[in-house]
C-alpha positions as CSV (number, residue, x, y, z in Angstrom):
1,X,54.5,216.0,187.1
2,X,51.2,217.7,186.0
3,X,48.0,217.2,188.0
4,X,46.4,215.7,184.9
5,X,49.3,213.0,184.6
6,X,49.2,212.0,188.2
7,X,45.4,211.4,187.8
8,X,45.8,209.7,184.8
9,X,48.9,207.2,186.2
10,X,46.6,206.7,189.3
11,X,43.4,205.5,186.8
12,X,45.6,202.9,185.4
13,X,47.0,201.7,189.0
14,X,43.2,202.1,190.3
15,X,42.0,199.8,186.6
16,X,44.3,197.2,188.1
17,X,42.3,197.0,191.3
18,X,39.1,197.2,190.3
19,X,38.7,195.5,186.3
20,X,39.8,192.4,187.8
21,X,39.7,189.9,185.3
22,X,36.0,187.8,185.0
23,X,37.4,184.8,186.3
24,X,38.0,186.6,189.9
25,X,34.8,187.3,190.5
26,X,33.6,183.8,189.7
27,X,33.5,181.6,192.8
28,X,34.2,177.4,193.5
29,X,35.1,175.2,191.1
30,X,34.4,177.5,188.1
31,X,36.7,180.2,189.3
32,X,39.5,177.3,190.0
33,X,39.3,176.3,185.9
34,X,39.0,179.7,185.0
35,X,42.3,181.1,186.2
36,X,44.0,177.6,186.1
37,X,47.7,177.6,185.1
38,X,48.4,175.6,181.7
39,X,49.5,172.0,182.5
40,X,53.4,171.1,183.1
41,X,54.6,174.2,185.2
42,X,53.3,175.7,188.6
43,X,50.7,178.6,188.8
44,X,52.3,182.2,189.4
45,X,56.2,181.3,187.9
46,X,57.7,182.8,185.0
47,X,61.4,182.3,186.2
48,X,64.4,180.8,184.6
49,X,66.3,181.7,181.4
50,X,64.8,182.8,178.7
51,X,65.5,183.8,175.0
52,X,63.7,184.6,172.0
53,X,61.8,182.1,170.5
54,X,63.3,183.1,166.5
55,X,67.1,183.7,166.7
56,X,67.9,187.1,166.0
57,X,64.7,188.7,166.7
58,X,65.3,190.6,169.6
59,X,68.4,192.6,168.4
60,X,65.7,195.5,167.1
61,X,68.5,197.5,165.5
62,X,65.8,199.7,162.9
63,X,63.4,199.5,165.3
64,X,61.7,196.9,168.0
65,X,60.4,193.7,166.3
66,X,56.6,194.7,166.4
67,X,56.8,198.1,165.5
68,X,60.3,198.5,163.0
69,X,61.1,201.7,161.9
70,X,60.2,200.7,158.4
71,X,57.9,203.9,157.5
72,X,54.4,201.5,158.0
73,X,54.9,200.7,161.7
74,X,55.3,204.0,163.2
75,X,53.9,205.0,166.3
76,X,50.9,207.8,166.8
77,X,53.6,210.7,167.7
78,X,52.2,214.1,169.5
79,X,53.8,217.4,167.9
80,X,55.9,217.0,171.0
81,X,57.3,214.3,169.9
82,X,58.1,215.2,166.1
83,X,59.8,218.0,167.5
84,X,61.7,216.5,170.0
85,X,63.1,213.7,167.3
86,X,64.9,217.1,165.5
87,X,67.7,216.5,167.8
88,X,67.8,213.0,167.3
89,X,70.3,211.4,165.0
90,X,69.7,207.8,165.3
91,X,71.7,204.9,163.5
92,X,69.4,202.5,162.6
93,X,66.0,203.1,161.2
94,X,63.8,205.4,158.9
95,X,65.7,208.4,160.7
96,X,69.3,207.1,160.3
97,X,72.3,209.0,160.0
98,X,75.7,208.7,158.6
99,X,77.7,207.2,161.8
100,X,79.7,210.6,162.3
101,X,76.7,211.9,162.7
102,X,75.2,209.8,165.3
103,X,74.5,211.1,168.6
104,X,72.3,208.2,170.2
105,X,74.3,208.3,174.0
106,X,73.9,204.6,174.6
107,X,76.2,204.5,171.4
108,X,78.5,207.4,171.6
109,X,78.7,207.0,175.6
110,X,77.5,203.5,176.4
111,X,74.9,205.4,178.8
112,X,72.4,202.5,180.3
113,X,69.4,202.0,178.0
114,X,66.6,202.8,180.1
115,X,63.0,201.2,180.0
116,X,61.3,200.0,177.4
117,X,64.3,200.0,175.7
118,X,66.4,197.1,177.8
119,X,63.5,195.0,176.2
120,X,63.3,196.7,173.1
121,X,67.0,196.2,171.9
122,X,69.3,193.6,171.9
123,X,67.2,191.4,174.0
124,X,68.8,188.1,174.8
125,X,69.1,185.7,176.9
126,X,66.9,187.2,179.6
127,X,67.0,185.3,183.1
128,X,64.1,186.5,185.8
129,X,64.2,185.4,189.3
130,X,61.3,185.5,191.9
131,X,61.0,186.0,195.3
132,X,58.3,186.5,197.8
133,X,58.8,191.0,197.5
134,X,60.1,191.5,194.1
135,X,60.9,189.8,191.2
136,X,64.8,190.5,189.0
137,X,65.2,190.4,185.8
138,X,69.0,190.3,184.4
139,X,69.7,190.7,181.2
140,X,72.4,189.4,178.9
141,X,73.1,192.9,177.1
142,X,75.2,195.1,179.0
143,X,74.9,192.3,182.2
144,X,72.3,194.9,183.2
145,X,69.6,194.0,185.5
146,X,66.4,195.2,187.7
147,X,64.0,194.4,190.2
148,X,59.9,194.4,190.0
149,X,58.6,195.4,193.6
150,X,55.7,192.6,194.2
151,X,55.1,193.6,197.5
152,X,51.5,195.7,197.0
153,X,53.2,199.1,196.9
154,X,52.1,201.8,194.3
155,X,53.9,203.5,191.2
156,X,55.1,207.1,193.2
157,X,53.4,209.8,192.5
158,X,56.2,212.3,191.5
159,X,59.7,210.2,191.1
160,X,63.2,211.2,190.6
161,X,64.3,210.1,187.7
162,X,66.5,206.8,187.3
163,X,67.6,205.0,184.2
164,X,65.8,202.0,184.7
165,X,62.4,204.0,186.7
166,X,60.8,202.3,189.6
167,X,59.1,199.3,189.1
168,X,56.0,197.2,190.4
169,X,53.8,193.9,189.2
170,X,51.1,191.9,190.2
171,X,49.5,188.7,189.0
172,X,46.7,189.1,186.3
173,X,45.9,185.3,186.5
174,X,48.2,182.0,187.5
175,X,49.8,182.4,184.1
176,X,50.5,186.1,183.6
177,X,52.3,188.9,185.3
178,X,51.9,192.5,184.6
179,X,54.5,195.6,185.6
180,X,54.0,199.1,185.7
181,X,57.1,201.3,185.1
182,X,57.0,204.9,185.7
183,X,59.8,208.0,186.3
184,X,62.1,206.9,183.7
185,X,64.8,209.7,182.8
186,X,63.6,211.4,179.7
187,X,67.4,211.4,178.5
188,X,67.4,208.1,177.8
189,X,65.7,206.9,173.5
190,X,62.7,204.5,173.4
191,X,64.3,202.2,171.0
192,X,67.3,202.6,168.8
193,X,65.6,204.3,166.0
194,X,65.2,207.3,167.7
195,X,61.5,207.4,169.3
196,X,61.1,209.5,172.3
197,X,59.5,209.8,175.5
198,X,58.5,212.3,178.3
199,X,59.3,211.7,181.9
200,X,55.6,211.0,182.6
201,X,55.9,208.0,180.2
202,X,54.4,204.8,182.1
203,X,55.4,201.1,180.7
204,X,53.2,198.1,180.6
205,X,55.4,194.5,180.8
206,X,53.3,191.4,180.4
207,X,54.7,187.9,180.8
208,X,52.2,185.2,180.1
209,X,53.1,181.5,180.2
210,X,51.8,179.7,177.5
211,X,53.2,176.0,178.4
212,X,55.9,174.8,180.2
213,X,58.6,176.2,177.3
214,X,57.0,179.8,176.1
215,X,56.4,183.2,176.9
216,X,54.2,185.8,174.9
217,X,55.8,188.7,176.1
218,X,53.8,192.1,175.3
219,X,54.8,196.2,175.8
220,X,52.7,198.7,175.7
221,X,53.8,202.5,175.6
222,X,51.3,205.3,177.2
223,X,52.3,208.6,177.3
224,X,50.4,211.5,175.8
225,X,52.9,213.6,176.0
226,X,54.2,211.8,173.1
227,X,51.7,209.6,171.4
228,X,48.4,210.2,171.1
229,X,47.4,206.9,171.8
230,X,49.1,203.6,173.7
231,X,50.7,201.4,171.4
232,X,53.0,198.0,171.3
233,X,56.4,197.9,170.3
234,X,56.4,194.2,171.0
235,X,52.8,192.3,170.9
236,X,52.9,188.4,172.2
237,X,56.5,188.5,171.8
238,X,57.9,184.8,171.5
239,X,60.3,183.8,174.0
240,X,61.5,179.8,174.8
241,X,63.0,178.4,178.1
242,X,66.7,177.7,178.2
243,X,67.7,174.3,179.9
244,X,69.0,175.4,183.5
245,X,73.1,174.8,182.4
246,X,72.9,177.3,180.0
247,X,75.8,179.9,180.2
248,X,75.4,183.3,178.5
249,X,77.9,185.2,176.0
250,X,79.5,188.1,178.0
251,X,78.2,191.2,176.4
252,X,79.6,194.3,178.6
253,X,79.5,197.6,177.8
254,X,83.0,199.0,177.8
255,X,83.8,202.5,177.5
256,X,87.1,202.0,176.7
257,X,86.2,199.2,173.6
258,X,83.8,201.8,173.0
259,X,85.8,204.4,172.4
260,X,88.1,202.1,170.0
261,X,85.1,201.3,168.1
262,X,84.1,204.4,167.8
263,X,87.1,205.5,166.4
264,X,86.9,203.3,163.6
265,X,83.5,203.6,162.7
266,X,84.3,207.3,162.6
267,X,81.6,208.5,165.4
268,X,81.9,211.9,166.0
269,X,81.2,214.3,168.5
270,X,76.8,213.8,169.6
271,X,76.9,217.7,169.9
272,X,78.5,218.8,166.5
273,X,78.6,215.9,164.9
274,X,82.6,215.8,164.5
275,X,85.5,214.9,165.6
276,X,85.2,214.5,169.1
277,X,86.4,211.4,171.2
278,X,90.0,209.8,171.5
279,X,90.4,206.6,172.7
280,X,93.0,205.5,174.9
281,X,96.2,204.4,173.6
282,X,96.9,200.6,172.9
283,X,99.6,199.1,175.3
């Protein structure tokens, strides 16, 4: 990681300590009302089950629901960026190929999605768990989940790549927690349009509790590597509670179903963009 990027990642870390909100610097009773939690649901507690608030508006297939792929929603790309989408033959999108053509690896190999994409596609029923040093969030896509590190420890500095990155939040205010995601591996697509990002890429999460029921839940992308500016693929992003029975569809990602699939929908190979793949025999 450059010298400039580890500056920059350690402004935003340093921001969160020191642009504390007003209300923190308020004292007594005012500060009490200030950074009061809504009425009907404890202060600092976004957990249980939750789902999007419209059905069908977390699946993001051209695109995440804030920022589609639609040609008037696109993000500030770098040159970097445009030239690193050459390679890039997404199916869904303004960029969308013919599927023999598609080389998108969480399609063609069922690789793990990565952050910001896990929120960016096919986002479900999403249930998030808190304890006292990190908080988990599982997700019903793929039965994939990951933990947020709320113990006071930093982003690191110069990370080995992992799918999901490393993880840590804090509490803005009784109703709203915030997660910084760094060291992501650059294999792995923004979304399933085919954006990109760098390995220096650092994700913003925010959860904030409107009442007992909702979540706004917000994204925000910064890495000049890629775009010239930060931008949100998902802005106050609706989400409802589940009631605490609720059970949800098994969605697993197997390789060998995969394979079938992609049989029939005539994926080829990612590399040459046919042939390719043969599935294993039905018993």
């Amino acid at each position: 990681m450059s010298r400039t990027l580890a500056v920059w990642i350690c402004g935003i870390v340093a921001t969160w300590i020191v642009a504390a909100p007003p209300a923190w610097a308020q004292t007594g009773a005012a500060k009490t009302a200030a950074s009061a939690a809504p009425a009907g649901f404890p202060r600092h507690d976004i957990s249980g089950t939750w789902t999007p608030e419209k059905e069908g508006s977390g699946i993001g297939g051209p695109g995440p629901y804030s920022a589609p792929s639609d040609g008037k929603h696109e993000p500030p790309y770098t040159a970097a960026a445009r030239e690193k989408m050459k390679d890039y033959r997404p199916g869904n999108g303004l960029y969308q190929v013919a599927p023999p053509l598609i080389n998108d690896p969480a399609v063609i190999y069922c690789d793990p999605q990565g952050v910001p994409r896990i929120d960016l596609y096919e986002l479900r029923d999403t249930h998030i768990t808190q304890e006292k040093e990190k908080t988990f969030i599982m997700y019903q896509y793929n039965h994939t989940w990951r933990e947020i590190w709320t113990d006071g420890r930093a982003l690191p500095k110069d990370p080995d790549p992992r799918w999901m990155g490393y993880s840590v939040g804090k509490w803005d205010d009784d109703a709203t927690f915030v997660a910084l995601t760094n060291g992501v591996d650059a294999r792995t697509w923004l979304d399933k349009s085919g954006r990109p990002h760098s390995e220096d890429m650092v994700v913003e999460e925010r959860w904030h509790r409107v009442s007992k029921d909702l979540l706004e839940f917000t994204v925000t992308i910064n890495d000049p590597t890629m775009y010239t500016a930060p931008w949100k693929p998902l802005d106050k992003f609706r989400m409802k509670l589940l009631p605490a029975s609720s059970e949800p569809i098994e969605m697993m990602c197997s390789i060998s179903e995969y394979m079938l699939y992609n049989e029939q929908m005539k994926f080829g190979n990612p590399t040459g963009g046919t042939g390719g793949q043969r599935p294993p025999k039905r018993q």
